[in-house]
N, C-alpha and C positions, 0 to 999 in steps of 0.2 A: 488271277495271277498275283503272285505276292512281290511287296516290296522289294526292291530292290537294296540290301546295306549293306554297300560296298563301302564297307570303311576301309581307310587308309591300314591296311596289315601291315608296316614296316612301322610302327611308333619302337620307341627306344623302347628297351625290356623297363628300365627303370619309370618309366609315366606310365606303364601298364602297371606295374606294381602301384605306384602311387596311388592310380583308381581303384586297383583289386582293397589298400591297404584303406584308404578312406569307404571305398565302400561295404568293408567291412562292420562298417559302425552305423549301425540301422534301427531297430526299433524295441522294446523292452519288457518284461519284468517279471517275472517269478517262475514258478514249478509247475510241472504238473498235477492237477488234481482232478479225481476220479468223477467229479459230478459238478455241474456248474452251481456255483454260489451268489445266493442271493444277495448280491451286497448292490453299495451306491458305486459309479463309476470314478473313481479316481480323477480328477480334475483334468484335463488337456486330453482324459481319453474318451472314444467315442462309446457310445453308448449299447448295447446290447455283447453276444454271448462270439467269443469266438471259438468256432466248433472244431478247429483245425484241419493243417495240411489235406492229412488220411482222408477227409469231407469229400476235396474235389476229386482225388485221385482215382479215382473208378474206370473204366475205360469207356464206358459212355460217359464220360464227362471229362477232365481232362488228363487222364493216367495213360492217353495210347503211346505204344512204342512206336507210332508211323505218324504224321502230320497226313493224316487224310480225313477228317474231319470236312462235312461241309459247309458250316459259317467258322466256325475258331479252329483250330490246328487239332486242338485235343489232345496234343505231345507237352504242352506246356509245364506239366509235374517236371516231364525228362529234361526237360531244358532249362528250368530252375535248379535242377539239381546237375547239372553238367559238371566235369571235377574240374579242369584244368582251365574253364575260360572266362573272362571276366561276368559271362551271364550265370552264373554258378555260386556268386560270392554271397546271395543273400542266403542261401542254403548254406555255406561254410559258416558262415558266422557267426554261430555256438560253438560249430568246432573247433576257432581260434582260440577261442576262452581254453581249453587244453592243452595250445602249443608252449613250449618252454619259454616264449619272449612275453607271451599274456601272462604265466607263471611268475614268471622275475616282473612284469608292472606290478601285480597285487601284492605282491612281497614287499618291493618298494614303497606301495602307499599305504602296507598293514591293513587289510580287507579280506585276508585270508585267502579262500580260493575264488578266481575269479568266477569261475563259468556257476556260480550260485550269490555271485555279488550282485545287488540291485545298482549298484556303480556301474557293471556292465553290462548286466543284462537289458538296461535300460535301450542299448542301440544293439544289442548282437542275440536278442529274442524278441518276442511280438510282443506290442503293449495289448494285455489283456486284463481288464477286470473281474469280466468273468469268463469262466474255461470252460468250453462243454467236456465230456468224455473222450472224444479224441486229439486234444490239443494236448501237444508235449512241448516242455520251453527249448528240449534240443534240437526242433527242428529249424530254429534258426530264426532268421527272418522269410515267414512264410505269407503265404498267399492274401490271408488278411491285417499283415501290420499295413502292405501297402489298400487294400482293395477296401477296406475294413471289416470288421467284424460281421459275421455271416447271419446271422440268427435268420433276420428281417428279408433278406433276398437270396438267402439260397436256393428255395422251393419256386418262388415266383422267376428266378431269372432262366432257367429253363422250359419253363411250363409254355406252353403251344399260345401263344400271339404277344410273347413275354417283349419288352421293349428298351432299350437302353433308359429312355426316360424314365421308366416305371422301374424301374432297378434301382435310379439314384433316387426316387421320390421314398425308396422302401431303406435308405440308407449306404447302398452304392458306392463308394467314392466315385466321384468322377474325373478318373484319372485321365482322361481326353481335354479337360481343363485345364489350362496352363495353371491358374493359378493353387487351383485345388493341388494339382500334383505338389507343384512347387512347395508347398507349405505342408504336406507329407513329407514329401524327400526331405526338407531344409532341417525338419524336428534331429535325424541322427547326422545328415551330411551339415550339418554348419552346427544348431543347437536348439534345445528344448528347455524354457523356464520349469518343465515339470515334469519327472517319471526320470532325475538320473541321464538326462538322454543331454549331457552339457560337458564336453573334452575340453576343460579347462587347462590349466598353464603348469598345475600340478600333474595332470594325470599326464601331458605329453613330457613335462620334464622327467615323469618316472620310467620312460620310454614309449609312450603311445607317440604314433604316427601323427604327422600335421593333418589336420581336415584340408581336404581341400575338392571344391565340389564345381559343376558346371551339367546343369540340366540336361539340356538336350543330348552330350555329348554322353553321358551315365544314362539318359532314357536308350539310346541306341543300344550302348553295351549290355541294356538288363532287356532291350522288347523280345517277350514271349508270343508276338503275334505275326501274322501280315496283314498289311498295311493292303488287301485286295476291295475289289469293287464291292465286295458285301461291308467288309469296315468303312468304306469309305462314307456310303449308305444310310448306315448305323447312326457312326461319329462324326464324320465330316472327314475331311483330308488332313492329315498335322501337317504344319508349318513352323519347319525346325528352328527358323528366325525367330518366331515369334514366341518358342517355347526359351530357346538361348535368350533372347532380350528379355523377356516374363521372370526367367531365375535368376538374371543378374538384380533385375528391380529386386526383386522378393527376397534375396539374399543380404540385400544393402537395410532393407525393410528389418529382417528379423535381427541383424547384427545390433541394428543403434536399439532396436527392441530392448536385446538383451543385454547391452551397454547400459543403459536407463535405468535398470532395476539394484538398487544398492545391493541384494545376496547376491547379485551373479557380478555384478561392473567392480565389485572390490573387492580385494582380499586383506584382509587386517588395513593397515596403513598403504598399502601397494592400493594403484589399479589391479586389474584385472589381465594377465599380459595376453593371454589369449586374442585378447582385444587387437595386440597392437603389429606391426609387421615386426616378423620373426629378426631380419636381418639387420635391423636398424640395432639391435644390442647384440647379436650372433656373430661378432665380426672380431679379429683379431686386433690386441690390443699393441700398439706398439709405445716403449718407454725414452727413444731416443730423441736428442734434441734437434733433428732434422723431419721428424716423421711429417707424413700430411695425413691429412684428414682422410678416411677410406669413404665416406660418405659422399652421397652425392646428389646438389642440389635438385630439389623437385618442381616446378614451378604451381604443382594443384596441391602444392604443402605448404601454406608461409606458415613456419613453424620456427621458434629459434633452433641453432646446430645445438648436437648436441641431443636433443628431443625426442624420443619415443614416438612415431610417429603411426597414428592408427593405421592399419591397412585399409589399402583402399583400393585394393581390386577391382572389385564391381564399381566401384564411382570412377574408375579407368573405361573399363567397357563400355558403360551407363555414357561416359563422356562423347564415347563414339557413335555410340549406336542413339543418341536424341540429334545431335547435329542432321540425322538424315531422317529418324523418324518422329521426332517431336520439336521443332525448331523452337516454337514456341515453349515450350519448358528449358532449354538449355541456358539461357541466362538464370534464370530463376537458379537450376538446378547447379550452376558453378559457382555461384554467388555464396547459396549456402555449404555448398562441400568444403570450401574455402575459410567461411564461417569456422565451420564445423573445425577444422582442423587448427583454428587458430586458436579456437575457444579453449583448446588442452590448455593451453598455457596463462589460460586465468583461474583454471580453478573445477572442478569437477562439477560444481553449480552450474556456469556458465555452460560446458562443455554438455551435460544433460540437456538444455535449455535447444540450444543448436542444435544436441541429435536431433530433437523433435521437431524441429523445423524443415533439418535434412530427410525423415523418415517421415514426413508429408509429401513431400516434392516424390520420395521413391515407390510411397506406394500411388500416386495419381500416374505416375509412369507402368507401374507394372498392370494398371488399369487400362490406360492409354494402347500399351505394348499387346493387352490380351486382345483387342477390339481391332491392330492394326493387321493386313493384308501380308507385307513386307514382299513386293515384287520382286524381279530378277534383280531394276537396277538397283533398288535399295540396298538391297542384299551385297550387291558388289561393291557399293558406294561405304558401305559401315565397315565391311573389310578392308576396303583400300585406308579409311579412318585409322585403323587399330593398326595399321599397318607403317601411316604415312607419318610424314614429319612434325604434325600438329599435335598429336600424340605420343611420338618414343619419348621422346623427355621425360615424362612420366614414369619409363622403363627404368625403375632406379632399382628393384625390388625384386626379389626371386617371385613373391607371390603373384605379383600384378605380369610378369611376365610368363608364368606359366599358364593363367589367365588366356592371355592372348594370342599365346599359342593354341591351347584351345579352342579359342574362339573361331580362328580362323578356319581349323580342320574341320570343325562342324560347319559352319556356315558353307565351306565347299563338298561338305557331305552333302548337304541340301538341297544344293542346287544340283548335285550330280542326279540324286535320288528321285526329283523333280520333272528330270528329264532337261532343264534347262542349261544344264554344261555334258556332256560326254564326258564319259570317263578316261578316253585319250585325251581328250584336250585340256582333261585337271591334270592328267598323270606329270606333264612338267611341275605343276604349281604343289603336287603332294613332294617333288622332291624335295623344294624349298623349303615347305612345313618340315620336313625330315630334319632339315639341317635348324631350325628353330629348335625343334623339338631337344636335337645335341645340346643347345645353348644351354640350354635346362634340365639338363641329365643329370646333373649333382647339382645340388643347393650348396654344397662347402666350393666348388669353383665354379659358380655362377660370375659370369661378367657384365653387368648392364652394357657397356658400350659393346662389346661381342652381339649380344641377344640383341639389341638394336639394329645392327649390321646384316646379322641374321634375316630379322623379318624385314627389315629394307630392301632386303635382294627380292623380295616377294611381289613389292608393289608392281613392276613392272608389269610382270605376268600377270597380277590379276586386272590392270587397263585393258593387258592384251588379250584377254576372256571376257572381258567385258564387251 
């Protein structure tokens, strides 16, 4: 019997776009070529031949028009290439290089045409070094940017007493890994030091879309599978908690990464602004001798006003979600965040120094996070967190509160999916999310205190679910 995802179908039209529009930006880099070439692999890419899409697509293996398969569905091609729903976008994803708004980016930043820029094709085609015969770069992001290159397991992972482990031993991804996924997805939904795969401050000022990513919740919207008694089996059961807590670590992880690295943390004399939250300089300017300040204090920012103040989304969630399942890392880990963000204000020396402190603490948590269980009450306990008054304060920031909203949806997808809440007994608490979700509808009339209001009306219900 296959999983149950029942995801919340009323999100505002506008955060379904925001996932279709970030996850359109996936994985990367060249043309098609007739015969694979013997070259060395490109640095951050994996090793061996990717044979392409056409490979799996057969109808004994995954090209059927019916999910009647009896270990995998076998419909998986049809449902990667879906048109209209957010599980379809990694197939779109060459073909947005053709719309008029990808046309006017590459115009903007003089790169000619985009759907043959290594600028794009780095997150909206598959990284491949080498190409077998039937790999074409317009088929998007296909089967092995996430799965990886096929060379080494395509033969052995069907063959008669074939085994999940002996799949990843022949090169595999093991995307049932929290962490492994996590650091796939992270390369085009956040960023990659290499292969072009990096939506810097120029390409969204030339009109690309904000990144903006959350694991568990984008693993839901793309799974090509179920979740039945043979996957379970196989892989074990996922645990949406712990894949949500695994991508916020891993996200916080790859960020101070790619802050650290002088080509990517700077642009001429500027930081890096990509780096930094959108809203703290996206705000209107007023000239008059009464104005006040539109800012608003943050207490996990001592930063002077006035300041550029890094995003810290994931070190919002990460704050909630260690209180209940790493107590013991939460001081350490506020201590440095704190650090971290005070450190801007001596000097990009310093502020490097700090990442690296902060990006120890994120990856022993995303560690911590892949090894933890995350029961019912946990589970309810980091919600009612993100939710409750120890945290809105923090709510200063379009990012960190779309974040949260987020968080929260999936986390009560999980437990619905789990068996451990009814999906009458969510159905009050998805209205709530509904009404969060509104707070967050526009980034230009975003309210902190609104979107605080918002997910406050929430806590109640989730005590009362609890």
């Amino acid at each position: 019997m296959g999983m149950n995802i029942s995801w919340n179908r009323s999100w505002p039209a506008v955060f379904a776009g925001l996932f279709c529009v970030a996850l359109v930006a996936i994985a990367l880099f060249v043309s098609s070529i007739a015969t694979p070439e013997p070259v060395e692999a490109a640095p951050g890419l994996a090793s061996g031949t990717h044979l392409g899409v056409a490979t799996c697509g057969g109808t004994t293996c995954h090209g059927r028009q019916e999910a009647d398969g009896e270990i995998v569905r076998q419909d998986e091609l049809m449902r990667w290439q879906e048109e209209s729903t957010p599980g379809g976008a990694h197939s779109r994803a060459f073909r947005v290089l053709r719309e008029p708004r990808s046309i006017a980016i590459a115009k903007r930043l003089g790169i000619g045409d985009a759907a043959s820029s290594e600028k794009c094709l780095g997150c909206h085609s598959t990284p491949a070094a080498r190409k077998g015969p039937r790999f074409q770069v317009n088929d998007g992001v296909g089967c092995e940017a996430c799965h990886g290159p096929s060379s080494s397991w395509l033969s052995p992972h069907y063959a008669v007493g074939a085994s999940h482990a002996r799949n990843v031993s022949l090169g595999l991804t093991p995307l049932d890994n929290p962490k492994a996924r996590a650091s796939v997805c992270l390369d085009c939904h956040f960023g990659s030091a290499s292969n072009n795969q990096f939506v810097d401050h120029e390409i969204m000022a030339a009109g690309h879309p904000r990144i903006s990513f959350e694991m568990d919740l984008f693993s839901t919207l793309q799974q090509h599978h179920d979740e039945d008694v043979d996957y379970v089996q196989r892989k074990g059961k996922t645990n949406a908690v712990r894949f949500w807590a695994v991508g916020q670590a891993m996200a916080l992880e790859r960020s101070l990464n790619l802050f650290a690295k002088p080509g990517i943390g700077t642009e001429g004399i500027f930081p890096e602004f990509y780096f930094y939250d959108c809203h703290s300089c996206h705000r209107r300017i007023y000239d008059d001798p009464g104005a006040r300040p539109t800012s608003i204090n943050n207490p996990g920012r001592p930063i002077p006003e006035g300041m550029p103040p890094y995003n810290d989304e994931n070190m919002i969630m990460l704050s909630a979600a260690i209180r209940i399942a790493a107590p013991d890392l939460e001081g350490q880990f506020n201590t440095r965040s704190k650090a971290f963000h005070a450190a801007m204000a001596k000097g990009r020396g310093p502020a490097v120094q700090a990442a690296a402190r902060l990006r120890q603490t994120a990856a022993a948590l995303a560690d911590r996070f892949s090894r933890s269980n995350f029961n019912r009450d946990q589970t309810f306990r980091i919600m009612e967190s993100i939710a409750g008054q120890a945290v809105s304060p923090r709510f200063t920031d379009y990012e960190g509160s779309v974040q949260a909203v987020m968080a929260i949806d999936t986390l009560l997808n999980g437990l619905v999916n789990g068996g451990q809440v009814s999906e009458k007994a969510a159905s009050s608490l998805r209205g709530q999310i509904n009404f969060a979700y509104k707070a967050v509808d526009d980034p230009n009339s975003y309210n902190p205190l609104q979107f605080r209001r918002a997910l406050g009306s929430a806590v109640r219900t989730i005590r009362s679910l609890r």
